[in-house]
N, C-alpha and C positions, 0 to 999 in steps of 0.2 A: 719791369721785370717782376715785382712783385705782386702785379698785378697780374701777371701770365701765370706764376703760380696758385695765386690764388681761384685761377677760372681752372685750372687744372685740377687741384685737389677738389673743387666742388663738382666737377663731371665726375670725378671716379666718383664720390659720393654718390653722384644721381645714378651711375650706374650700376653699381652695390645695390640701393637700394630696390631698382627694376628686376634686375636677377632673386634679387629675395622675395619680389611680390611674386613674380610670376612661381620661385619653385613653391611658395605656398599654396597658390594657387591648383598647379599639379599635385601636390600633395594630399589636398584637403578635397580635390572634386570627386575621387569614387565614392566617398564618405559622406556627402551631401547627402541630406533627406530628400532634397527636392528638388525636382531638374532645375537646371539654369536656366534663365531666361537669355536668348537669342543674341549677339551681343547688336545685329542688325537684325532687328524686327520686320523692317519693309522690305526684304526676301521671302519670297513666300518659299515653304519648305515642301518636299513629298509627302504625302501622306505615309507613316507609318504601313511596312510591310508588313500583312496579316497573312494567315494561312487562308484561302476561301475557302468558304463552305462546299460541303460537295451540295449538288442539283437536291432539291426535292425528289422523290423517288417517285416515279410517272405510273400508275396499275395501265397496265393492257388494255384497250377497249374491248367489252366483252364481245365475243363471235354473236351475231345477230340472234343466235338461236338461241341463247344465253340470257338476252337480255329481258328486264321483265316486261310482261304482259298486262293486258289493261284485267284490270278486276271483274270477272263476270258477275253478274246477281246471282243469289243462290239459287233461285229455279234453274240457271245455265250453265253451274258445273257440271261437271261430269259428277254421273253419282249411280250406284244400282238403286230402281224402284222397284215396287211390287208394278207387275203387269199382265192383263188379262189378256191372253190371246190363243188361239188354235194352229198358231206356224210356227213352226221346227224352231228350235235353238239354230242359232247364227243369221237368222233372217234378220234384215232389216226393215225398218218401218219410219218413214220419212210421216212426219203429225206436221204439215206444212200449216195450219190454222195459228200451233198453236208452239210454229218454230222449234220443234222436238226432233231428234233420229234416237229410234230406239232397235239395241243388237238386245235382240232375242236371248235366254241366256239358260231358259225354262225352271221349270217347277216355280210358275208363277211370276217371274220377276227379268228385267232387263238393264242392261246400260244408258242410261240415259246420258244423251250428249244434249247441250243449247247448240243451235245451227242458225244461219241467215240463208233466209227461201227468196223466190222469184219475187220481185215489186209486184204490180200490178198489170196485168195484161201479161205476164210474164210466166207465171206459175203451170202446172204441168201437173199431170196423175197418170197411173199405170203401175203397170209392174214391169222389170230390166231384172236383169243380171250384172253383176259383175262383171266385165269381158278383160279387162286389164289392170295393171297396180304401176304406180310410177312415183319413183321417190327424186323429190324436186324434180320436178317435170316441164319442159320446155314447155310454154303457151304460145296457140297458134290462134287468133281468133276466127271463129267461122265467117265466112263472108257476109252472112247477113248478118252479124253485129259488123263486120266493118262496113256495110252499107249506113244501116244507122250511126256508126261512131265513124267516123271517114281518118281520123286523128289519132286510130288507138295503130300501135306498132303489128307490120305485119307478121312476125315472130319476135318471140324475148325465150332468150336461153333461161333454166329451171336456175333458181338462186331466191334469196332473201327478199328482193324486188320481184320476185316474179308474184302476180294476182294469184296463181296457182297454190303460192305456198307450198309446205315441205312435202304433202304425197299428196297422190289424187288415183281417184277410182273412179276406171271410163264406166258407163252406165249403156251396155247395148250397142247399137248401131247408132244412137244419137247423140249430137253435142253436149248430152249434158254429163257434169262428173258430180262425184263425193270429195271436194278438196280441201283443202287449206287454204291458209288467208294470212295478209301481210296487212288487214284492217279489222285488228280482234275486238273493236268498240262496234262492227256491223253484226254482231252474233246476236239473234233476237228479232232481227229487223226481216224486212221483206225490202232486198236491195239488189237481188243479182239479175242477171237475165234468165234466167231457168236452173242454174246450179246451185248443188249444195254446198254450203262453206260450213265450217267449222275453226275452231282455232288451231295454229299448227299444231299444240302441245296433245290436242283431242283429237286431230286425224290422223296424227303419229302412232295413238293408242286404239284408233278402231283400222286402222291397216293392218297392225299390229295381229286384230283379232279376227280378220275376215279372208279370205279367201278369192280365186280366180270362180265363177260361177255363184256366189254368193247373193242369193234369192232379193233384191231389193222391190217393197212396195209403197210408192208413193202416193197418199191419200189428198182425194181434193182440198180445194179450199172450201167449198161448199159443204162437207163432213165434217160441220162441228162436233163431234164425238167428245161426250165428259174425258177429261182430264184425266186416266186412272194410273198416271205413275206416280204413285207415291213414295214420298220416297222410304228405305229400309232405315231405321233404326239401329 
């Protein structure tokens, strides 16, 4: 019997003393400096709910006709020179030797554009007109480049892809135009089959300033004629 007491008084004792650890315990944890360690570590826990970040913010791709363009040299900006000639303002004058189109502008002086002319076997002289103006312009190609190119598409709708580029000016009864171009690194060159190319941003600006009937004269390749656009100051 006295020994049943004695295990009795010593459980309440242990029990006492469990309720007093633990209400220490809850008492003393908001007041912690420093989180508790786990009391089972080999759980692994969630990670900590965070707010996410919102996305990176994405720019537009710019519309094609936006984006930049390759660097011309400075002989192939666009620019007014001093220019010596006897035909009307608005005439143009295709300097195929020396990769030039100059709009007439008078009293001495003209627009100078850089242009890419016919390769070799290619190139062309005379004088056309203006007969038409088309802003991004379907391309059809003449049969005899698709004899020589068997591989190029038999029509492409006017667009950013199109070899046409943003306007083009038919020249006469013949295949060949005043256009643009979606390869502004060929300006300078002798690359086309008979056409004149330009950069969009520069046939945007001579559509711009030309007209339906507008006098075009394209000089041989054989008429090395001095250089006389200089340019204005």
């Amino acid at each position: 019997m006295q020994n049943l007491n004695a295990f009795t008084r010593n459980s309440r004792r242990a029990a006492a003393f469990a309720a007093f650890a633990i209400g220490a315990v809850a008492f003393n944890g908001p007041a912690a400096a420093a989180p508790q360690a786990p009391l089972f570590p080999f759980f692994l826990l969630p990670p900590p709910v965070t707010e996410s970040a919102p996305p990176p913010s994405v720019e537009a791709a710019p519309a094609p006709e936006e984006r930049s363009t390759t660097e011309l040299p400075a002989r192939l900006r666009r620019q007014i020179v001093s220019y010596a000639t006897h035909e009307a303002p608005g005439t143009i004058i295709i300097d195929t030797p020396h990769t030039y189109l100059y709009l007439v502008l008078g009293g001495g002086q003209a627009m100078r554009y850089g242009i890419g002319v016919g390769r070799d076997g290619f190139t062309w002289s005379g004088v056309q007109s203006v007969t038409k103006k088309a802003e991004w312009p379907d391309w059809t190609p003449p049969p005899e480049m698709i004899a020589r190119q068997p591989y190029l598409p038999r029509h492409m709708a006017g667009g950013p892809g199109n070899p046409l580029g943003a306007r083009a000016m038919y020249l006469g009864g013949t295949v060949y135009r005043i256009h643009g171009t979606n390869a502004p690194e060929t300006i300078g060159t002798h690359v086309s089959s008979g056409c004149i190319r330009l950069t969009n941003q520069d046939v945007s600006d001579l559509y711009s300033r030309v007209s339906v009937g507008t006098k075009v004269i394209v000089l041989p390749m054989t008429e090395r004629r001095a250089d006389l656009g200089s340019a204005v100051r």
